[in-house]
C-alpha positions in Angstrom: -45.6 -17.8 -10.6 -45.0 -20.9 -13.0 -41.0 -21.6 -12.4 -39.2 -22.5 -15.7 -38.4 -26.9 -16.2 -34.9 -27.5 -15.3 -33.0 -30.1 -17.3 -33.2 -33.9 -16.3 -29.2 -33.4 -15.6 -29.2 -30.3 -14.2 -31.5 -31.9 -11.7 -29.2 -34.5 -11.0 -26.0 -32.3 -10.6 -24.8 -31.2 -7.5 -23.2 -27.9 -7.5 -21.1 -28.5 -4.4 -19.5 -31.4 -7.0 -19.4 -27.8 -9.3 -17.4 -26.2 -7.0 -15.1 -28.8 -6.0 -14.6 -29.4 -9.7 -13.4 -25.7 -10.1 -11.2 -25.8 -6.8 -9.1 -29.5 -8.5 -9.1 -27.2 -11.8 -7.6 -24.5 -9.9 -4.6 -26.9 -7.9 -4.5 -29.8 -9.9 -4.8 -31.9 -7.2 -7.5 -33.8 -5.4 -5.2 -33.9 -2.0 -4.6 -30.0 -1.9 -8.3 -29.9 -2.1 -8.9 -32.2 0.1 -6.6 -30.8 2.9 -8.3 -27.5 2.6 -11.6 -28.1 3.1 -10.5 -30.9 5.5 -12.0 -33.7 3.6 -10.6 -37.6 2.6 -9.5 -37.5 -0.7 -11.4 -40.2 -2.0 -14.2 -38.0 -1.4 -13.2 -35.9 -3.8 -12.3 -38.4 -6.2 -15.7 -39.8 -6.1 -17.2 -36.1 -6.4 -14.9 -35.7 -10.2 -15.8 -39.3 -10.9 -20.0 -38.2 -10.2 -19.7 -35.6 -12.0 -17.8 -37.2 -14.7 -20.5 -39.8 -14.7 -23.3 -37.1 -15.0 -21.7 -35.4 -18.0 -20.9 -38.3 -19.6 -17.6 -36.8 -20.8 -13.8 -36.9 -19.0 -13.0 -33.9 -17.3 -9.0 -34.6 -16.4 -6.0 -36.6 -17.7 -5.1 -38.1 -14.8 -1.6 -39.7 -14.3 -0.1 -41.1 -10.4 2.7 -37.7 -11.5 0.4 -35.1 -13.0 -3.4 -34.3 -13.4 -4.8 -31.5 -16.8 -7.5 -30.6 -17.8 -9.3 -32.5 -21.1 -10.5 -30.2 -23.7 -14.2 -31.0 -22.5 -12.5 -29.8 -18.9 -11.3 -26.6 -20.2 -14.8 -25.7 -21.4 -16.3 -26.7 -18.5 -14.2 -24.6 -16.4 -14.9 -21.7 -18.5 -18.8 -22.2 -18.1 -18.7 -23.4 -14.6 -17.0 -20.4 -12.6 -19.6 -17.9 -13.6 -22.6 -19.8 -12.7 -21.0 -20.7 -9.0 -20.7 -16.8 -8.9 -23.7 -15.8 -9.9 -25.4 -18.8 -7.4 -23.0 -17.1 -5.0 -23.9 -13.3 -5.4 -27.7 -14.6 -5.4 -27.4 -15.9 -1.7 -25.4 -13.3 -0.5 -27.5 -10.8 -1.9 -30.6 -12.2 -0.5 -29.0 -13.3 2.9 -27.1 -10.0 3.1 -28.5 -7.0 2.0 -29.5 -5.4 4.8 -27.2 -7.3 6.9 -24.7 -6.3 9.0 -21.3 -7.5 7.9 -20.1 -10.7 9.4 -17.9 -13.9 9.4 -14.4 -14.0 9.2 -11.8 -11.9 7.1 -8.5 -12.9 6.2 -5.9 -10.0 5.2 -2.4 -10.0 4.8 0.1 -7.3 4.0 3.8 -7.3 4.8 5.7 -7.4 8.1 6.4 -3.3 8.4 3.4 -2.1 6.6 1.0 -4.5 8.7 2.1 -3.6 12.2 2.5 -0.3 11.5 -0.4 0.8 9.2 -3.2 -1.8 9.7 -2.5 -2.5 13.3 -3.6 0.7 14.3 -6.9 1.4 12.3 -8.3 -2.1 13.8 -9.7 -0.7 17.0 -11.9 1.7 15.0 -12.6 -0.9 12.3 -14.1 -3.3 15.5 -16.2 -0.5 17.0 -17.7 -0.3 13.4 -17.7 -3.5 12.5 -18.4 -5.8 15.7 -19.2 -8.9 14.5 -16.1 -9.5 11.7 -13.3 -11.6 12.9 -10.1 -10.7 11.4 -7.2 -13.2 10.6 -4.0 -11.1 9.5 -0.8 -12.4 7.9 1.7 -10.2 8.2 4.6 -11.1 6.5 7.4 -10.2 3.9 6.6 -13.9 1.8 4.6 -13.9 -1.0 1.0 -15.7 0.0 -0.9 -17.1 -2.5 -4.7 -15.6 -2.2 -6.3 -19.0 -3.4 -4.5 -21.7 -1.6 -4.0 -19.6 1.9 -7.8 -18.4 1.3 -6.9 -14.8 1.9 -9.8 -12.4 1.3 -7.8 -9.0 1.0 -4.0 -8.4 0.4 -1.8 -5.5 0.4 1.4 -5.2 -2.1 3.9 -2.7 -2.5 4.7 -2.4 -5.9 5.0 -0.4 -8.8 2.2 -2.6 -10.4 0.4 -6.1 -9.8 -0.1 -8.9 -12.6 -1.8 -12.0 -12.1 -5.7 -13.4 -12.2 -6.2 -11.2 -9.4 -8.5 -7.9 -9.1 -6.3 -4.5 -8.0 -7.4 -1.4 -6.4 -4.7 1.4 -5.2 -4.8 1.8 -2.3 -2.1 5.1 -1.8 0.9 6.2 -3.9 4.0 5.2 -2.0 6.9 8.2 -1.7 10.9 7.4 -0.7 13.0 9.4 1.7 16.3 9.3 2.6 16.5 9.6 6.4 19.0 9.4 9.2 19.7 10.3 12.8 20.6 13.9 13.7 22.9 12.2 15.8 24.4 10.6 13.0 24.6 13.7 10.9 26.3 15.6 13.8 28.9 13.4 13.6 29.2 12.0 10.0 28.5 15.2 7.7 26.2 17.1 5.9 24.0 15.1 3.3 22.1 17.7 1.3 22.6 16.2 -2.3 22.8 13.0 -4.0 26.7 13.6 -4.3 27.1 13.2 -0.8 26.2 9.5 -0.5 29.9 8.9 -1.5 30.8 10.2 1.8 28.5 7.7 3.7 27.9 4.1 4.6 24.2 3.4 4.5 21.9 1.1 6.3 20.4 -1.1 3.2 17.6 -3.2 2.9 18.1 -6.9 1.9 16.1 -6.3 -1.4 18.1 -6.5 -3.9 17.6 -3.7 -5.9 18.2 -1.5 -2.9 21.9 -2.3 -2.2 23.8 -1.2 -5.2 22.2 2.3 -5.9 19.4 4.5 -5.4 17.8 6.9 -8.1 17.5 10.5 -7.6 15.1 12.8 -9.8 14.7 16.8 -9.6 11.9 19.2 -10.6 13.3 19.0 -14.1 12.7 15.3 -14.1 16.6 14.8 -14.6 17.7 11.4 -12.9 20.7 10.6 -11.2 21.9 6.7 -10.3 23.9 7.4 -7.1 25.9 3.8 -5.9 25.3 3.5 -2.7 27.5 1.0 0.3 27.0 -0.2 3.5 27.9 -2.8 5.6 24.6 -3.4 7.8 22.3 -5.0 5.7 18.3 -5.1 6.9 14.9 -6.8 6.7 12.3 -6.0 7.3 11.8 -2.1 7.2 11.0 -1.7 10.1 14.8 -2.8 11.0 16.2 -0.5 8.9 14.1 2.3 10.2 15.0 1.6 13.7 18.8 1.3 13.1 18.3 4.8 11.4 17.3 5.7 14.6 20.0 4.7 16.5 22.5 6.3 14.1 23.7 3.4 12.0 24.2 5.6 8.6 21.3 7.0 6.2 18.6 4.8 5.1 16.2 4.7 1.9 12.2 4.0 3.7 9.1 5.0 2.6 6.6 7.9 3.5 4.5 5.9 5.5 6.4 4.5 7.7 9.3 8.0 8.5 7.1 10.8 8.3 5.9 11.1 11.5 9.4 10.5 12.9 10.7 13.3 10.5 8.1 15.9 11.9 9.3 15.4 15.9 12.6 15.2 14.4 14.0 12.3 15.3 15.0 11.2 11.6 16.6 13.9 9.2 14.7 14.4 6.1 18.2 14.2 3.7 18.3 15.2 -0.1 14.5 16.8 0.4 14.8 18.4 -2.9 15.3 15.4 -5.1 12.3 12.5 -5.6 13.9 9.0 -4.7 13.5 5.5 -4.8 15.5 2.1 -5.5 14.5 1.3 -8.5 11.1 3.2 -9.9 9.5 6.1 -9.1 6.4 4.6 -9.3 5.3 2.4 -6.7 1.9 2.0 -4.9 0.4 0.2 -1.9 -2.2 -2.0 -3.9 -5.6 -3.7 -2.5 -5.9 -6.9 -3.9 -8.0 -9.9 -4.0 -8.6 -13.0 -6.0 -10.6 -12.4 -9.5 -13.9 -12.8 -9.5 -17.1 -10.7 -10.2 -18.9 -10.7 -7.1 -17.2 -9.2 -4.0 -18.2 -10.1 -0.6 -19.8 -7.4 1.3 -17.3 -7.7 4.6 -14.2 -7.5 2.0 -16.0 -4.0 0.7 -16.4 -2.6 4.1 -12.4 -2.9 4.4 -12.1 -2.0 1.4 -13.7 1.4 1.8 -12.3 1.7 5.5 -8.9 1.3 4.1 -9.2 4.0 1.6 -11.1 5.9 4.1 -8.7 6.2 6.8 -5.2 6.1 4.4 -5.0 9.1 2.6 -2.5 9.8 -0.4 0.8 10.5 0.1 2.4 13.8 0.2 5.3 14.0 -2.6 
């Protein structure tokens, strides 16, 4: 097979100076680069300046306070992350097919819904999948996907913006719980009225402090204030001092249900939908945008769905 002439500068271009291009793009900044793929600096610099040199055009403004893109930069970003994809879908689709899944995956998720929903299923995800290695990040901060190189993340939410691709992963569900020790001794809490009578355990969030919406089968909606002088993060705080009979406390499906069916947590108010501020929030899969998705980030991705079904209302 006669393989088609590749241009005289094509020839001479690396594409690793490609992708490092798209990476100082991406942080404006040849150090951030640099410290992430554990590199000198001036190794980078002289990878722009190559390329630069190649292309015979500027690709940055660069100032000792700021670094932006040139107009030439801007259209070479545009052109460049395709073609890196589609070089890297070609390897992995030749290196992989009939591969097993390897290498390392990085997830995060937050604090609760980690160690309560992910810890579990990775036993079972192991026996599948024996030779992944899984890096997980559990924590109530925000992570960026790019500069923490995370390959999956799961947010709560009622919806997910951003250059990022987003997959639900469940529809999330509110209760309002508490202790049947507490309810022995504080009163009845069968309707959203009642919450006058009660000081609830709250969760730091803002939006979960000052009132909680209640909606019936007619779709009416009540805005009940709600008070409290014990004041939680993360969840699974506030679901343990439920437990131990602080007051009532506002926690989702996932992470009550199974303590409401031994009964050690109330289901209050069962007839009314609730939730702080929306009524419709999800648990979201989500990783950084791009077209081609690794094969070991599938295989969670299908596990997750697999093994986390949807959420009873």
């Amino acid at each position: 097979m006669k393989l088609p002439q590749t241009s005289a500068i094509f020839t001479r271009m690396n594409t690793e100076d490609m992708s490092l291009f798209v990476e100082v793009a991406q942080h404006r900044s040849f150090a951030t680069v640099a410290k992430l793929r554990n590199i000198d600096p001036s190794s980078v610099s002289r990878a722009i300046s190559a390329l630069e040199t190649t292309l015979a055009v500027r690709l940055f403004h660069r100032t000792t306070r700021s670094m932006s893109l040139t107009e030439a930069g801007e259209h070479y970003l545009a052109r460049a992350v395709p073609v890196l994809e589609e070089l890297e879908r070609m390897h992995h689709d030749v290196k992989d097919a009939d591969a097993t899944p390897k290498g390392t995956l990085r997830i995060t998720a937050s604090a609760t819904f980690g160690e309560t929903q992910i810890v579990p299923l990775l036993p079972r995800f192991k026996l599948r999948y024996p030779s992944l290695k899984l890096e997980c990040f559990f924590t109530d901060a925000n992570v960026d996907l790019v500069t923490d190189r995370i390959d999956l993340a799961i947010r709560l939410a009622p919806s997910i913006e951003g250059d990022v691709v987003v997959s639900k992963l469940m529809d999330t569900h509110y209760r309002v719980v508490a202790s049947p020790e507490y309810l022995k001794h504080h009163g009845s809490l069968n309707t959203p009225e009642d919450l006058r009578n009660h000081q609830c355990v709250l969760f730091t969030l803002k939006n979960y402090q000052s009132h909680w919406l209640f909606k019936n089968e007619k779709g009416e909606i009540k805005k009940m204030p709600v008070s409290g002088e014990v004041a939680l993060s993360p969840a699974g705080s506030v679901k343990r001092a439920a437990l131990c009979g602080t007051g009532p406390a506002l926690l989702p499906h996932w992470l009550v249900d199974s303590e409401i069916s031994s009964g050690a947590l109330v289901h209050c108010i069962p007839d009314w939908q609730v939730s702080a501020n929306t009524f419709d929030t999800a648990a979201w899969l989500v990783y950084p945008s791009r077209h081609f998705l690794p094969n070991k980030v599938r295989v969670l991705i299908d596990f997750l769905k697999e093994n986390m079904s949807q959420a009873p209302t």
